[in-house]
C-alpha positions in Angstrom: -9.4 27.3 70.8 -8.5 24.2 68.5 -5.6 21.9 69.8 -3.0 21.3 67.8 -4.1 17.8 67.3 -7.1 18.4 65.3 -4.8 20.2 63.0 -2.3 17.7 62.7 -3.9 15.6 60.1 -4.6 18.7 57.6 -0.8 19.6 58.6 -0.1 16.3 57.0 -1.8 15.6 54.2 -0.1 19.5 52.7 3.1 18.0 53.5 2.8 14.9 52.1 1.2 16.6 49.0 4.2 19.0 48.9 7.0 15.9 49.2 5.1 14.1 46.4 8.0 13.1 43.6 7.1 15.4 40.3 5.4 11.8 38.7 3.2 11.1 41.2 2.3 15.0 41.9 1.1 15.2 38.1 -0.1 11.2 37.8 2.8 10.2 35.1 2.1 6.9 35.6 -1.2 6.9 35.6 -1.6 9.0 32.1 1.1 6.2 31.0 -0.8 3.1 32.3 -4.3 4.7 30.1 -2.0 5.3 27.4 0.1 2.2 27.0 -3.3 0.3 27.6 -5.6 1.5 25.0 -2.7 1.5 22.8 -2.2 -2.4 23.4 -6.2 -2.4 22.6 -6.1 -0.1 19.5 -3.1 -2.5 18.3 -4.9 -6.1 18.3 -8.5 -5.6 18.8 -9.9 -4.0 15.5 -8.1 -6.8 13.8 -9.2 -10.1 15.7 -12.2 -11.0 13.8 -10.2 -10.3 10.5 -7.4 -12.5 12.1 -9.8 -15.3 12.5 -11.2 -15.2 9.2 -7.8 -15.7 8.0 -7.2 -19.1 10.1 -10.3 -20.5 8.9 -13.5 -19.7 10.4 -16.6 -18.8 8.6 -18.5 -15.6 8.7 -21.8 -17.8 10.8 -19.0 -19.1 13.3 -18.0 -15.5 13.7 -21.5 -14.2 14.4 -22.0 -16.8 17.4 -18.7 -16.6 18.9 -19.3 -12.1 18.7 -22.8 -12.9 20.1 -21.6 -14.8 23.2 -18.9 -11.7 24.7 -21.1 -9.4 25.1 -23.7 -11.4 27.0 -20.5 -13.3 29.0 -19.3 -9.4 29.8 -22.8 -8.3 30.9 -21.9 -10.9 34.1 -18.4 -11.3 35.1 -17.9 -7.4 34.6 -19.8 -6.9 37.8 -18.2 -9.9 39.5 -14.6 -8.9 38.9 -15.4 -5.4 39.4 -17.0 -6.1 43.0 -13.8 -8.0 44.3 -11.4 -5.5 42.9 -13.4 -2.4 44.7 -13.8 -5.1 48.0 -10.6 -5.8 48.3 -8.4 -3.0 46.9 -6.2 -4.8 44.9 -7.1 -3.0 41.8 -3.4 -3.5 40.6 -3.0 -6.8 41.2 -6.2 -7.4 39.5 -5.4 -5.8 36.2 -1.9 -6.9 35.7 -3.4 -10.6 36.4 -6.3 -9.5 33.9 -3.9 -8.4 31.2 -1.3 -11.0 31.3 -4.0 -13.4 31.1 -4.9 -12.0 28.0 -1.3 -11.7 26.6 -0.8 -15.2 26.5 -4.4 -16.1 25.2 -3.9 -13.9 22.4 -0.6 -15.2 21.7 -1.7 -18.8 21.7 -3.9 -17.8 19.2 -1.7 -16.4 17.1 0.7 -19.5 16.8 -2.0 -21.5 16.7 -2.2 -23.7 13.4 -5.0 -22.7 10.4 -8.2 -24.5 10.0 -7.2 -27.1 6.9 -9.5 -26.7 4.0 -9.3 -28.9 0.8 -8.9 -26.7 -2.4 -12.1 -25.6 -4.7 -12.1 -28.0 -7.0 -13.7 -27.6 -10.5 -14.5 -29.0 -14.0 -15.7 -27.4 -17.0 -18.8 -29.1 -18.5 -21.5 -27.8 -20.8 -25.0 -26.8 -19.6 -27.6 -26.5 -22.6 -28.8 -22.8 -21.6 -25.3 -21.9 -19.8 -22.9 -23.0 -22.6 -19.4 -24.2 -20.6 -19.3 -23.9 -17.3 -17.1 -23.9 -14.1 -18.9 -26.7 -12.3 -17.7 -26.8 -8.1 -19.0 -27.6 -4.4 -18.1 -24.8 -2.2 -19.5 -22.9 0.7 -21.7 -19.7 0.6 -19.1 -17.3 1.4 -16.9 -18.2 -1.5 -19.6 -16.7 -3.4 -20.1 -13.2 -1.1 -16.9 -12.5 0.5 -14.9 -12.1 -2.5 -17.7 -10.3 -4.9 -18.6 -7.9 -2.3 -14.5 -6.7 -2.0 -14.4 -7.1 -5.7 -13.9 -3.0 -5.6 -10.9 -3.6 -3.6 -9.1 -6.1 -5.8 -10.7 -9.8 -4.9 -11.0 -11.4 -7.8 -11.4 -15.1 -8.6 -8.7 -17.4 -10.6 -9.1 -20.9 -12.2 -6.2 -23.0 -13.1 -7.0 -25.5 -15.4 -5.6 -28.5 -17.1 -5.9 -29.3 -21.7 -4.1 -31.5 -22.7 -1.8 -31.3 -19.7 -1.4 -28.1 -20.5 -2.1 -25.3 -18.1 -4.5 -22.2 -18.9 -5.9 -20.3 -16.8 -8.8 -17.6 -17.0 -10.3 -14.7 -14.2 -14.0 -14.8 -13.9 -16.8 -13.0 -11.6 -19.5 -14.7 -10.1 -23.0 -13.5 -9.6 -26.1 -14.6 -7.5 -27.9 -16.4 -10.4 -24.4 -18.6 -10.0 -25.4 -21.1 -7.4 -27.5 -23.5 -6.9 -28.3 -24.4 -2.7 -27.7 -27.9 -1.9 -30.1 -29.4 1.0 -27.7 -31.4 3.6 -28.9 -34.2 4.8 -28.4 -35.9 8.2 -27.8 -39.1 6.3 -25.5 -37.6 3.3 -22.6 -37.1 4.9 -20.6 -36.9 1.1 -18.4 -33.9 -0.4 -21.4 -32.2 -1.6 -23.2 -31.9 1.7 -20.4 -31.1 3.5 -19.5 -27.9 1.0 -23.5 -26.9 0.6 -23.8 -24.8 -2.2 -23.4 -26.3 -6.2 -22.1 -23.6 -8.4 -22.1 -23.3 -12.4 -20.5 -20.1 -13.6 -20.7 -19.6 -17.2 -17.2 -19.1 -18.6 -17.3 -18.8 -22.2 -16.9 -15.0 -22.1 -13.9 -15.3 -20.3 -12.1 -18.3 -22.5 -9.2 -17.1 -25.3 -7.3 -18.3 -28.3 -7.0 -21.6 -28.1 -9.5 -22.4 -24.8 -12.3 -21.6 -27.0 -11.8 -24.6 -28.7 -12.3 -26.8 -25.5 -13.8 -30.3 -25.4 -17.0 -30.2 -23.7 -19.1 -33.0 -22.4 -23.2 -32.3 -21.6 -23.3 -33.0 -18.3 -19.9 -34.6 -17.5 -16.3 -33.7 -16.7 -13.5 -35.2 -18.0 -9.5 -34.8 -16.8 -8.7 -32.9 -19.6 -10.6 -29.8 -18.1 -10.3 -30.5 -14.7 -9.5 -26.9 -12.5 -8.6 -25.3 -9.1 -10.2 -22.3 -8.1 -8.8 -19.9 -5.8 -9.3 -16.1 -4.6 -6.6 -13.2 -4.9 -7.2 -12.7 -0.9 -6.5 -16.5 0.1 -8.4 -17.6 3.3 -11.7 -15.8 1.0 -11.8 -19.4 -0.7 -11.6 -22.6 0.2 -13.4 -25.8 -0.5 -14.6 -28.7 2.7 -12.7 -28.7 5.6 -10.5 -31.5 6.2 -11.6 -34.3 8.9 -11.6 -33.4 12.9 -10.4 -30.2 12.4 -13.5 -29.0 14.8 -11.0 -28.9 18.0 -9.4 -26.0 16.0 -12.7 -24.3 15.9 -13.4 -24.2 19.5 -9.9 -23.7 20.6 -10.1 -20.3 18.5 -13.5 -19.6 19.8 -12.4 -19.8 23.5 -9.3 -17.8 23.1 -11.4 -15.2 21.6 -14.3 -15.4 23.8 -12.3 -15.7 27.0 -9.5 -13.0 25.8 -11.9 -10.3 24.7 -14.1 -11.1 27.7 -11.4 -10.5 30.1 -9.9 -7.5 27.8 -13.4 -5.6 28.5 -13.3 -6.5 32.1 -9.6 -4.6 32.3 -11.5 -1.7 30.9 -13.7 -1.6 34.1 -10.7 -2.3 36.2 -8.6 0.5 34.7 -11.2 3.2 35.8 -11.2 2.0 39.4 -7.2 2.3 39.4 -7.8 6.0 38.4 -10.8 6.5 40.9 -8.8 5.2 43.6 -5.3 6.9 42.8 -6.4 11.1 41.8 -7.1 13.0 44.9 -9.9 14.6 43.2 -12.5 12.6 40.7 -12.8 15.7 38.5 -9.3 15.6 37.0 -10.2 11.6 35.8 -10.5 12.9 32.5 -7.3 14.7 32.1 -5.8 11.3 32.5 -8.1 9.1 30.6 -7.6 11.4 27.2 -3.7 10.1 27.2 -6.1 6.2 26.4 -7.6 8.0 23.7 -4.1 9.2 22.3 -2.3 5.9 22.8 -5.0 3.9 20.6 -5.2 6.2 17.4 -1.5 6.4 17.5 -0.8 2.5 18.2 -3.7 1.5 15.9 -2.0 3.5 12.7 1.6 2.7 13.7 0.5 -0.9 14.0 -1.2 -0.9 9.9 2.0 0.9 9.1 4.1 -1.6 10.1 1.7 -4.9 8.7 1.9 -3.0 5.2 5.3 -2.9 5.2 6.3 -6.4 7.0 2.7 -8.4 5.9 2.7 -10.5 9.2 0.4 -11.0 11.4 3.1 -11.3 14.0 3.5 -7.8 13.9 0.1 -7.5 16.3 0.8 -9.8 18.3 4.8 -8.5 18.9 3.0 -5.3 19.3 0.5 -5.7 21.8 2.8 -8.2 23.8 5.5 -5.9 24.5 2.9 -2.8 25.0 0.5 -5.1 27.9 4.1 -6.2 29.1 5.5 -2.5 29.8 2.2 -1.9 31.0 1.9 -4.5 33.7 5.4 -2.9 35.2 4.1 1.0 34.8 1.0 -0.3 36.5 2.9 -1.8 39.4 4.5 1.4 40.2 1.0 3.7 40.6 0.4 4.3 44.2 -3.1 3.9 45.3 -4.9 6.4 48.0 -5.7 4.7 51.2 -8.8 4.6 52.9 -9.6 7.7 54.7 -10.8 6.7 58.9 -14.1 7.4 57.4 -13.9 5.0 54.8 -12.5 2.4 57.7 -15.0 2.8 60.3 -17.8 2.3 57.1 -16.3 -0.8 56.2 -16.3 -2.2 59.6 -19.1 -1.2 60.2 -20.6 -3.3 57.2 -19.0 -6.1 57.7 -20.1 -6.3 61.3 -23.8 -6.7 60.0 -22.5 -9.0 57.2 -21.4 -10.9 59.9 -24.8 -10.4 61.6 -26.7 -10.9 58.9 -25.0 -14.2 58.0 -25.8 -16.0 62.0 -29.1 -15.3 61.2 -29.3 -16.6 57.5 -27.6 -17.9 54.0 -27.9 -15.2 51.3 -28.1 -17.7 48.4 -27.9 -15.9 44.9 -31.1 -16.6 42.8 -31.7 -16.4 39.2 -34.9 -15.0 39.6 -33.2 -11.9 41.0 -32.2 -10.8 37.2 -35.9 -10.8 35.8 -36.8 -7.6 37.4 -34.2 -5.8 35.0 -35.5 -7.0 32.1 -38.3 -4.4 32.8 -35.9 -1.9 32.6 -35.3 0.3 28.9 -32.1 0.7 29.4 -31.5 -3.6 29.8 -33.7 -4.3 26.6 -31.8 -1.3 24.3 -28.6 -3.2 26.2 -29.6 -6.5 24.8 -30.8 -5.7 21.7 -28.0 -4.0 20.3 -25.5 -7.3 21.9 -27.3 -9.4 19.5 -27.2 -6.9 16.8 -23.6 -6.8 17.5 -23.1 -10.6 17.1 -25.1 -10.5 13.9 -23.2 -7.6 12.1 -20.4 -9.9 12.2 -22.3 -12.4 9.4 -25.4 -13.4 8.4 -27.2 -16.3 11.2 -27.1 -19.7 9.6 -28.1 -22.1 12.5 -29.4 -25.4 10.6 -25.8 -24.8 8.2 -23.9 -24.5 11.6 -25.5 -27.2 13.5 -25.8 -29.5 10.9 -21.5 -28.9 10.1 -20.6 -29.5 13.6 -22.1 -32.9 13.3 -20.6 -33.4 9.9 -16.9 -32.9 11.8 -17.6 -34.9 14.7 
């Protein structure tokens, strides 16, 4: 006959299952921690790269700084995600994670453009061209604006006659530019801008601008112009001096934000792992993630159309990671079973053991092994597709602008 010991533990665990408050019986706060989370994600994340592209940086910068996370992911994912499960402080963990990430993204936000000089451009006459809109600009000038044309980009000169204003809209094409070599030794406007363009523009001059002044090969003040984009950070002519701190200081807030945002990802599963009774009812909780980011990410272009800040994302997301942070204190999570204990002893004992006998010291090598894995390579492969989707590589124009800065 069974004691009435070995039943007490079973006796127990129904009671304390039939005390449970209704929000803890039915995981409220759990279902709210996935959804206010993913809705913080769906609110900022699908917008970052455009958000940088708006401060300043260039479509190559882009590419390297998208090709960095997922490689940086691919190793402190694991790392965090081994001390969280080790010690159990999967709470402490994520709000740490998160309001890491609040203020990095905030900082960004506040953080002051990347100053460009305007386009600027004369009107000269080319023998084969006729007049043309003669300016030094970068690459993208020349695709980002052309290949949204369909949306509305279009491109704008404001010109001087006589001073007297004029201006015209013109499209650009390939056979438009002419690429510039830089130099190590030419450091001048032209090298630092790359590509010469000459856009033929007598198709696009009226009434009296037909009649312009043109000089073969030469500008003059009279028809001096500034060209500029109907989306704004699309164009812009050489960057002013040292503004390469600005560069990097966007590139680390993004890298280590977006790097740590991933990692709560991770972190968030092992909160609902270690808080349901049962694994198989994870998904019933996870959905409510699913729910929150649709809903957040439409709210959140809702509210930019109608305001046209980009504060509105970062209001957003602050005050959704901030309500998340307290929900996410509140979650209770299930202690170790006796089992679990004795295991964990158990291991640590020969931890102990194993470390009188000999230093474990972590070694590179260790990693080459999983490069022979498919899985790995497909991994890798599709990270530096990833970083190249972004923009096209440009590593001689990139290096070769970095020491133009400095």
């Amino acid at each position: 006959m069974e004691s009435p010991s070995m039943l007490a533990p079973t006796t127990n665990a129904v009671s304390a299952s039939s005390t449970a408050s209704f929000v803890h019986r039915h995981y409220i706060l759990l279902k709210a921690h996935y959804f206010l989370f993913f809705s913080a994600f769906g609110i900022l994340y699908p917008i970052l790269n455009i958000t940088l592209r708006s401060r300043g940086l260039s479509n190559s910068e882009l590419a390297y700084i998208n090709l960095i996370v997922p490689f940086l992911v691919f190793f402190t994912n694991p790392l965090l995600g081994f001390i969280a499960d080790h010690s159990r402080r999967y709470l402490l963990t994520f709000n740490c994670i998160l309001l890491i990430v609040t203020i990095l993204y905030g900082i960004m936000f506040i953080s002051p453009t990347i100053k460009s000089h305007n386009i600027d451009a004369n009107i000269i006459y080319d023998n084969k061209l006729g007049r043309v809109l003669d300016f030094c600009a970068s690459q993208e000038v020349a695709t980002k604006c052309s290949s949204r044309s369909e949306c509305g980009c279009s491109y704008s000169s404001f010109c001087r006659k006589d001073n007297s204003p004029f201006n015209f809209t013109f499209t650009m094409s390939p056979n438009d530019t002419r690429l510039t070599t830089i130099s190590l030794v030419d450091i001048s406007a032209s090298s630092k801008c790359g590509i010469q363009y000459r856009v033929p523009v007598d198709k696009y001059l009226t009434g009296d601008n037909k009649e312009l002044p043109y000089h073969k090969g030469n500008a003059s003040s009279s028809d001096a112009c500034e060209i500029t984009c109907s989306i704004d950070h699309f164009c812009h002519g050489p960057r002013h001096p040292r503004q390469l701190h600005y560069i990097l200081l966007y590139s680390l807030l993004f890298i280590i934000g977006t790097n740590l945002l991933s990692i709560g990802i991770t972190i968030g599963v092992s909160i609902g792992f270690a808080t349901l009774s049962s694994p198989e009812i994870f998904g019933e909780q996870r959905v409510f993630g699913t729910i929150g980011f649709g809903l957040s990410a439409f709210l959140a272009s809702r509210l930019y159309a109608h305001f046209h800040s980009d504060l509105v994302y970062i209001i957003m997301f602050s005050t959704a990671t901030l309500i998340c942070i307290g929900i996410t204190s509140l979650i209770r999570i299930q202690p170790r079973t006796h089992e679990e204990n004795t295991n964990v002893s158990a291991s640590k004992d020969d931890e102990i053991e194993a470390k009188t006998k000999t230093k474990a010291r972590f070694k590179a090598a260790a990693l080459i092994p999983l490069l022979k894995n498919i899985d790995v390579i497909i991994f890798l492969s599709l990270t530096f597709i990833w970083g190249m989707s972004y923009a096209p590589l440009d590593p001689v124009r990139i290096r070769f602008k970095i020491l133009i800065y400095l």
